[in-house]
C-alpha positions as CSV (number, residue, x, y, z in Angstrom):
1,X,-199.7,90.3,-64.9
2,X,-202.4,89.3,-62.8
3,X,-205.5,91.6,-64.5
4,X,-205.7,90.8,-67.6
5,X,-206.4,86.9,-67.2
6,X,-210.0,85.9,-66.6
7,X,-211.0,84.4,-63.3
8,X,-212.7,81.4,-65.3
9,X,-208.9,80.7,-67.0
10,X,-207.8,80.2,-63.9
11,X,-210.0,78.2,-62.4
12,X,-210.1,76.2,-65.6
13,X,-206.4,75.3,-65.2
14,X,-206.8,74.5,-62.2
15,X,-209.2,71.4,-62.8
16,X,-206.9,70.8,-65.5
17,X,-204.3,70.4,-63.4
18,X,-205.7,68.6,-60.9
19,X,-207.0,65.6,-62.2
20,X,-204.2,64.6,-65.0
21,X,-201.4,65.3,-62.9
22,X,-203.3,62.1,-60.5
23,X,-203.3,59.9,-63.8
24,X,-200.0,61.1,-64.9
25,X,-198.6,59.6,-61.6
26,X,-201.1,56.1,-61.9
27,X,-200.0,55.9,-65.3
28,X,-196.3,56.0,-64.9
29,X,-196.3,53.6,-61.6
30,X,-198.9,51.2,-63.5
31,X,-197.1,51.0,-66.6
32,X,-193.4,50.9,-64.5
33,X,-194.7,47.8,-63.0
34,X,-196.0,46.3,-66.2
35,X,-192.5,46.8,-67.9
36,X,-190.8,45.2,-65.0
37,X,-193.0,42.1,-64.9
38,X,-192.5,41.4,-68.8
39,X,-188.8,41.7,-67.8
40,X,-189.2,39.5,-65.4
41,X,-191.4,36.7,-67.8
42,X,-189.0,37.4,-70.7
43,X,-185.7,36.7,-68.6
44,X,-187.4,33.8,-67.0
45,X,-188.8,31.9,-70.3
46,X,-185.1,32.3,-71.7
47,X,-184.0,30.2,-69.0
48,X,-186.4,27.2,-69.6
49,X,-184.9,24.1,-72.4
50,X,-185.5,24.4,-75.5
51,X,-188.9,22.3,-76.0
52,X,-190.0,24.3,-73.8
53,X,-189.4,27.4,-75.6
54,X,-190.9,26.1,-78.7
55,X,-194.4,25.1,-76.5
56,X,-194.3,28.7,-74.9
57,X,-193.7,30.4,-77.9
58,X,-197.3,28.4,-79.4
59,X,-199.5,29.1,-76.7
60,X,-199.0,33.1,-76.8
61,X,-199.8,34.6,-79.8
62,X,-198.5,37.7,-78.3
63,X,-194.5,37.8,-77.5
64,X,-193.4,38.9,-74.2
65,X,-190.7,41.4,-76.2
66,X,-193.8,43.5,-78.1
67,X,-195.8,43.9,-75.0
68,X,-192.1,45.6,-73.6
69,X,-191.7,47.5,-77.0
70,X,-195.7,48.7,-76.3
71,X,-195.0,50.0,-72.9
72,X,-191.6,51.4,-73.9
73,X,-193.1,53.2,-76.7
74,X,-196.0,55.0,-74.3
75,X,-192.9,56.2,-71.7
76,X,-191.0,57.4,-74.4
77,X,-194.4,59.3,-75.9
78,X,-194.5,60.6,-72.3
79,X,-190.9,61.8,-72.4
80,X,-191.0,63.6,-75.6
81,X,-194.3,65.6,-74.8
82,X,-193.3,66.7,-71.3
83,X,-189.7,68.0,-73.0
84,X,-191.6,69.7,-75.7
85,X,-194.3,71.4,-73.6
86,X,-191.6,72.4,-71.1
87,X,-189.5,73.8,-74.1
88,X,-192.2,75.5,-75.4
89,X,-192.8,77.4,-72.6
90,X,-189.3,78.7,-72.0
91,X,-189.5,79.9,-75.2
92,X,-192.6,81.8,-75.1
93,X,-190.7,82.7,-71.5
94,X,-187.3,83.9,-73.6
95,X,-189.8,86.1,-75.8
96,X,-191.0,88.0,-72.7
97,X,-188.0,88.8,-71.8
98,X,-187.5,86.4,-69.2
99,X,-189.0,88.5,-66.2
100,X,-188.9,87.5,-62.4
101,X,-192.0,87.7,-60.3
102,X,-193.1,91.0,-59.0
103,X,-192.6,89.9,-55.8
104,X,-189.3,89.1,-56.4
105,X,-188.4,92.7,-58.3
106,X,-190.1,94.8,-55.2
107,X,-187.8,92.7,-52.3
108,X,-184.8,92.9,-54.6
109,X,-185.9,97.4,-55.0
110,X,-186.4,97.6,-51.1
111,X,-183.2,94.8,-50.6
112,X,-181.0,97.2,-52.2
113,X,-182.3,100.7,-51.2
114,X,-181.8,99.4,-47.5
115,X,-178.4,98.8,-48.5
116,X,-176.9,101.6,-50.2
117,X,-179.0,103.8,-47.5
118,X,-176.9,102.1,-44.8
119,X,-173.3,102.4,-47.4
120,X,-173.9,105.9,-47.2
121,X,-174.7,106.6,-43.5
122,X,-171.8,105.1,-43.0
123,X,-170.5,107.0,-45.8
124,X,-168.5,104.0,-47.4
125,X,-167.2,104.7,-50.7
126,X,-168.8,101.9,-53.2
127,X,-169.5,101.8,-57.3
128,X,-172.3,99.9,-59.0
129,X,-170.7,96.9,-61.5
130,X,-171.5,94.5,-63.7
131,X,-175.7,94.8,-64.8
132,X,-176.0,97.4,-62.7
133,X,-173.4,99.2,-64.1
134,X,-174.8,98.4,-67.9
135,X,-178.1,99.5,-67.0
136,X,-177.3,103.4,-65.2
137,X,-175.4,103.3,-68.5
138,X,-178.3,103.2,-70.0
139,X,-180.1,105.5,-68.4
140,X,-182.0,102.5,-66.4
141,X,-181.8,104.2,-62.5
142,X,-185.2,104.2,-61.6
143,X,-185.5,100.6,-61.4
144,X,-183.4,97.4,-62.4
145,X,-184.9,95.5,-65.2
146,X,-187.6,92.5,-64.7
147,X,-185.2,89.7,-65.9
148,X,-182.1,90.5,-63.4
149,X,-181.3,88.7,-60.3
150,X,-179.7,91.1,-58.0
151,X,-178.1,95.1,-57.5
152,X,-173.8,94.7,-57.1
153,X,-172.0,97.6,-56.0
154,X,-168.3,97.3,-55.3
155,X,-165.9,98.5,-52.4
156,X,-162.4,98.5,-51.2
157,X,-161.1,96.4,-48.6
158,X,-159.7,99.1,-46.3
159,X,-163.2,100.6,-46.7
160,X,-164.5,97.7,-45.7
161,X,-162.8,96.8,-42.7
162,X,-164.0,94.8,-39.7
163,X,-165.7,97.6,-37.2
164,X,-167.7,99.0,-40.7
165,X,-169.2,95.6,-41.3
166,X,-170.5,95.2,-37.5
167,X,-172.1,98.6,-38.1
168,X,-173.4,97.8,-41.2
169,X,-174.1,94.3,-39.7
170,X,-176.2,96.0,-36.8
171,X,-178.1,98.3,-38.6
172,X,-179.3,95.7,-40.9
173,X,-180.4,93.3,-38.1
174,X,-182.5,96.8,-37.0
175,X,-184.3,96.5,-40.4
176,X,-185.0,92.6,-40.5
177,X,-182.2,92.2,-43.0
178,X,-179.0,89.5,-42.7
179,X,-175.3,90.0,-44.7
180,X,-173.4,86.1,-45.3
181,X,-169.8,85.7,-46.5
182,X,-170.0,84.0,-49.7
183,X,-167.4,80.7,-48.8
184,X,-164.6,81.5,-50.6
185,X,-164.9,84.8,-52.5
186,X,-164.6,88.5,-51.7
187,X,-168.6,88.3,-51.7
188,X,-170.7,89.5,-49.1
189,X,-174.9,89.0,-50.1
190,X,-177.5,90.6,-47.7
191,X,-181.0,89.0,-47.6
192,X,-184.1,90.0,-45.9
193,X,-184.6,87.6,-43.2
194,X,-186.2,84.1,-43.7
195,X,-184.9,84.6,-47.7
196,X,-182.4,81.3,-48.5
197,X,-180.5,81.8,-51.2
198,X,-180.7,82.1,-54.7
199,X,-183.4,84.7,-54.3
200,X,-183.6,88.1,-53.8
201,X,-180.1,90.4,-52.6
202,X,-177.4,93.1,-52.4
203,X,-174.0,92.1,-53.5
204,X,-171.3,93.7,-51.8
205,X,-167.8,92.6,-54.1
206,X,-164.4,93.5,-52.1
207,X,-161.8,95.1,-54.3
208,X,-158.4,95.7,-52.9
209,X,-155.3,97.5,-53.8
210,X,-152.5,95.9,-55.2
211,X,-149.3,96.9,-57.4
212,X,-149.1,94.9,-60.5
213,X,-146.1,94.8,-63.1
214,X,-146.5,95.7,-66.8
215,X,-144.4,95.1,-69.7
216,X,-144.1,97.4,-72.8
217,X,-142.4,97.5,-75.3
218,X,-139.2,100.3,-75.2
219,X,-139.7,100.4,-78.9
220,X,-143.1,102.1,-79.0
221,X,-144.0,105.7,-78.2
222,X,-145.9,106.0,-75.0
223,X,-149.5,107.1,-76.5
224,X,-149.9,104.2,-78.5
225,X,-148.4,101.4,-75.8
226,X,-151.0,98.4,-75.2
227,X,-150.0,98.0,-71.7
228,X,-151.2,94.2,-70.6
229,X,-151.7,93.6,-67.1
230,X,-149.3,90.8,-66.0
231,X,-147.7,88.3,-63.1
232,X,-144.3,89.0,-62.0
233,X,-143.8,85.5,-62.8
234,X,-144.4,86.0,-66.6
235,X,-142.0,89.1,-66.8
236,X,-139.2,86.5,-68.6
237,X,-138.1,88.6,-71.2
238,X,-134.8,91.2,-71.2
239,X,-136.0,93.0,-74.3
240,X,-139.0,94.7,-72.4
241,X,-138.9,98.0,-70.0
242,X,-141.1,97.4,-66.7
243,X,-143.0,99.4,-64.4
244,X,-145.4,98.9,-61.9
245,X,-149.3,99.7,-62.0
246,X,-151.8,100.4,-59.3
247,X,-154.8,98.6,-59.6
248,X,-157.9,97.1,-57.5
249,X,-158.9,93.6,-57.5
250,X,-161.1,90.5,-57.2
251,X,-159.8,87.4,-58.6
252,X,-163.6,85.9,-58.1
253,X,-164.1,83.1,-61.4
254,X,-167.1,84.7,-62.3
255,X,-165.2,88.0,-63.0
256,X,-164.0,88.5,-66.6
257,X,-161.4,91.7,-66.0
258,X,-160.8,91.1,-62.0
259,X,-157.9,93.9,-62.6
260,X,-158.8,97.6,-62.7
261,X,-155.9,99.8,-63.0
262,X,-157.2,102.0,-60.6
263,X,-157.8,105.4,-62.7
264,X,-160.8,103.9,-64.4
265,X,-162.4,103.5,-60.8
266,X,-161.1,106.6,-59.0
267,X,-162.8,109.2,-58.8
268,X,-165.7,108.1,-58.1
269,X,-168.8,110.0,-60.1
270,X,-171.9,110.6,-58.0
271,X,-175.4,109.2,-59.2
272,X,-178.5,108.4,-57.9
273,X,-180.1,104.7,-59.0
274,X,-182.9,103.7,-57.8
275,X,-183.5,106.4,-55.8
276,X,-180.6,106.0,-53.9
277,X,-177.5,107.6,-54.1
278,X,-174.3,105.9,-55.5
279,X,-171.5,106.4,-57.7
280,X,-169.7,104.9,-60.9
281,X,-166.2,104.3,-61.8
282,X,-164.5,106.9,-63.1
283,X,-164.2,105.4,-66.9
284,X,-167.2,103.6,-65.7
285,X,-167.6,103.0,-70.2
286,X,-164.5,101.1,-70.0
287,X,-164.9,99.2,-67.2
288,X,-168.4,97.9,-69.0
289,X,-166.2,97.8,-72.3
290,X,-163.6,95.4,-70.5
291,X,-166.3,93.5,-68.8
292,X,-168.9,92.9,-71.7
293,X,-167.2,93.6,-74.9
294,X,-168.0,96.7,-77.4
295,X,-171.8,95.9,-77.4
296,X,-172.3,96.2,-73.8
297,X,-174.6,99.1,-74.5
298,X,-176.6,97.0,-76.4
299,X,-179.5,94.4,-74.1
300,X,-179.0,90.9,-74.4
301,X,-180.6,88.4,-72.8
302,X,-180.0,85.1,-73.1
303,X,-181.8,81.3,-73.0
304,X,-179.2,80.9,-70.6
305,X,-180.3,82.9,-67.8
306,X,-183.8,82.4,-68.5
307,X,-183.4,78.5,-67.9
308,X,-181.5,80.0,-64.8
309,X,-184.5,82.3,-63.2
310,X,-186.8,79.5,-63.8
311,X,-184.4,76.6,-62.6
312,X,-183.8,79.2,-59.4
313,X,-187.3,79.8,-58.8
314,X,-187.0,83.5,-59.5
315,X,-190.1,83.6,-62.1
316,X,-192.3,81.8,-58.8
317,X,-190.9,83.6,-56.3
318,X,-193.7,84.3,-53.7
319,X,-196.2,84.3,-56.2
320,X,-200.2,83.4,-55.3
321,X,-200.9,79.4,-55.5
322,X,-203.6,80.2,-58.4
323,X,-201.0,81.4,-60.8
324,X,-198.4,78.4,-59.8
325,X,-201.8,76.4,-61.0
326,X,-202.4,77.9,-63.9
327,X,-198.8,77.3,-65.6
328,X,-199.0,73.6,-63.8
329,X,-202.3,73.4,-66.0
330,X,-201.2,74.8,-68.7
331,X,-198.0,72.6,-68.5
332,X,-200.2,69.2,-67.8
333,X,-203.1,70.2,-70.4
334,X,-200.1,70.3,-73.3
335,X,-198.3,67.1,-72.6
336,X,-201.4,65.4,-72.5
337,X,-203.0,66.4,-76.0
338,X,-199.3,66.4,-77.5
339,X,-199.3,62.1,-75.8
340,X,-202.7,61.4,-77.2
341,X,-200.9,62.2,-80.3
342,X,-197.5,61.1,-80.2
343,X,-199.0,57.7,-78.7
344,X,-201.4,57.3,-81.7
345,X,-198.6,57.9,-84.1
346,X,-196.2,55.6,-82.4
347,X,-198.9,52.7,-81.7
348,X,-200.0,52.4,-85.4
349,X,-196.9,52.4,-86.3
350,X,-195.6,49.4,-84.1
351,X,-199.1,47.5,-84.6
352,X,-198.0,47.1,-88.2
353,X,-194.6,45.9,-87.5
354,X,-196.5,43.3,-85.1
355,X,-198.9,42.3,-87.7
356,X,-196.3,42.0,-90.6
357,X,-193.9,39.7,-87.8
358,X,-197.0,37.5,-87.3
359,X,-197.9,36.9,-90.9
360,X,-194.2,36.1,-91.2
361,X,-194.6,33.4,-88.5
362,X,-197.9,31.7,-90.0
363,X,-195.6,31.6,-93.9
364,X,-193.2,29.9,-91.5
């Protein structure tokens, strides 16, 4: 990104910047103050009798109401041109395909070669999921796409157990790297040290094993059962044979199929992403099938989780002042030429309404 912009563009944006954003703040604190003070007049001159009304209304040929209506007008002018400049560039954000800062990408790379470097000195047993999943399926191992977050791998609880997450607590500390309990879920995120979160990690999601009952139908023949995965507590009816399937899981919300009868996960299949080596569930296609529907081969990315990079910070993450002052430029230089002409619009138009109610006063 940064060699194809001219020097002189930046430094441009940055006087741009500079000075309106200075006005922008005088203008919004002066004219604040003026709307509060007309308030203030109007509220008070409806308290005084009624001759008195009449007089005040004669000596001011200009109504305390339009002069509220005029400064209302320019804040709303301001409103709608900061929303449609900073609409307009998510969009032209959403057309790039949403991508993080390079900074960002490379410490998320190194985050998560660290990590499944330490997995497999230890030699714990783990499978990518969800994005990462979607993009080895596509042939995407050399390096995760510029508009995702983070790498997820999965692993089982009892591979998991207390005296391998020390280890793999220690040998991160050795490599200025930290690993957090995410409060309440099976979710362990590891950081590079001095990195808060949201911002660059390794997900580690805890499966465990569990037997879960299934109803089918006695009717059916056995190749063409639909098996559905279900509570013992939902198993009411007498009409329907049960059995009992092994699966692994993690109820986390943000899971769509948090069961996996465990034949689509073991055995695991050996692959190397990002230069790392890893594995994927054994039906690793329906896994992705179950978890994004019958077009998960297919990239999507959505307004969504651009609004969500940029709300996160992920598209500013570590990136050089001059480039934050560009976009600020950029950002100011629009809203101001879209005000200048949203306010000229808006003015004319309520000077006429003020002209035609004071020609109705003088036929009066």
């Amino acid at each position: 990104m940064e060699g194809w912009i001219p020097s002189w563009f930046i430094s441009l944006n940055w006087f741009l910047a500079c000075i309106p954003c200075i006005a922008f703040f005088h203008y919004i604190i002066l004219h604040t103050n003026i709307l509060l003070r007309c308030i203030t007049t109007t509220t008070s001159s409806s308290s005084l009798p009624s001759h008195d009304k009449t007089s005040h209304h004669h000596h001011h040929h200009h109504p305390q109401h339009y002069i509220i209506i005029h400064h209302l007008t320019k804040l709303t002018a301001l409103s709608i041109s900061i929303t449609l400049v900073l609409g307009i560039a998510l969009e032209i954000y959403y057309l790039n395909k949403c991508p993080n800062s390079l900074p960002f990408r490379t410490t998320t790379h190194e985050t998560a070669t660290t990590a499944l470097g330490i997995l497999n000195d230890l030699s714990v047993p783990h499978w990518l999921m969800f994005g990462n999943l979607l993009f080895a399926l596509r042939n995407r191992t050399e390096s995760i796409p510029s508009s995702d977050t983070d790498v997820d791998v999965a692993v089982l609880s009892s591979d998991f157990h207390p005296a391998v997450f020390q280890s793999l607590e220690e040998r991160l500390n050795e490599r200025n790297y930290g690993i957090r309990k995410a409060a309440g879920r099976e979710l362990y995120q590891i950081t590079k040290r001095g990195i808060t979160l949201p911002g660059p990690r390794f997900d580690i999601w805890v499966y465990s094993e569990a037997d879960v009952r299934i109803a089918s139908s006695s009717s059916s023949s056995s190749q063409a059962l639909s098996l559905q995965l279900m509570e013992d507590t939902t198993l009411t009816s007498t009409s329907t044979s049960t059995s009992t399937l092994r699966v692994v899981q993690n109820l986390d919300y943000t899971i769509r199929d948090p069961k996996l009868p465990i034949d689509r996960v073991f055995p695991l299949r050996p692959i190397r992403y990002l230069n790392a080596s890893t594995s994927l569930p054994n039906r690793a296609e329906t896994v992705a099938r179950m978890e994004y529907g019958a077009n998960y081969m297919t990239p999507v990315t959505t307004r969504l989780e651009c609004a969500q990079n940029v709300t996160n910070g992920y598209c500013f993450y570590d990136v050089h002042i001059k480039w934050k002052g560009a976009f600020l430029g950029f950002v100011i230089s629009g809203v101001c030429g879209l005000y200048r002409i949203l306010i000229g619009r808006l003015s004319g138009q309520q000077r006429q309404q003020s002209s035609g109610k004071k020609w109705d006063d003088r036929e009066v």
